[in-house]
C-alpha positions in Angstrom: 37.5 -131.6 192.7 40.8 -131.3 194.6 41.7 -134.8 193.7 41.3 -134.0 189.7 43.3 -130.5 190.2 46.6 -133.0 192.3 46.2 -135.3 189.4 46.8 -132.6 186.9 49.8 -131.7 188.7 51.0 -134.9 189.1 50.3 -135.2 185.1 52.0 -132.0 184.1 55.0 -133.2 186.8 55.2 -136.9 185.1 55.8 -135.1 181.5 58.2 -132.3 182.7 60.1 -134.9 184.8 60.4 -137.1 181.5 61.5 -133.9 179.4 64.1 -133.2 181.6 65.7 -136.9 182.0 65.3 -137.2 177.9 64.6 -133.8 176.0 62.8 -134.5 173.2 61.4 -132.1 170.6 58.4 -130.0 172.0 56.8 -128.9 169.2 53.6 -127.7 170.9 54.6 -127.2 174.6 51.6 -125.9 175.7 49.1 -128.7 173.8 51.4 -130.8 175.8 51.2 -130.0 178.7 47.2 -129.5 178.4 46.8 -133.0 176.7 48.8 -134.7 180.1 47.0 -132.1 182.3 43.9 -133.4 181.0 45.1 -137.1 181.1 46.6 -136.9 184.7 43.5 -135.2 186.0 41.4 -138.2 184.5 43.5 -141.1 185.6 45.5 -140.3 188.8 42.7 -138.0 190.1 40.2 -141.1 189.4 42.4 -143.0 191.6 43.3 -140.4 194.0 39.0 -140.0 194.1 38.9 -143.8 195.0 41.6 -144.5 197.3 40.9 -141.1 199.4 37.5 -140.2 199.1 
């Protein structure tokens, strides 16, 4: 579970870090941030899970 709750981070991260090199138009900020919460959890948690655990 801790390994899907880093990957969010690291999802959430990877999209604020990209907002702030080139701001684009955040129309829904919070479905945003949800959507690569959601994404980051599944893919670098997946791999986080494999690697580590």
């Amino acid at each position: 579970m801790l390994y899907f709750l880093i990957g969010a981070l690291l999802g959430m991260a990877q999209m604020l870090w990209r907002f702030i090199r080139t701001p684009f138009d955040m129309s829904y900020p919070v479905q945003g941030f949800a959507f690569s919460a959601a994404i980051g959890a599944a893919s670098y948690g997946t791999i986080l899970w494999l690697i580590l655990g």
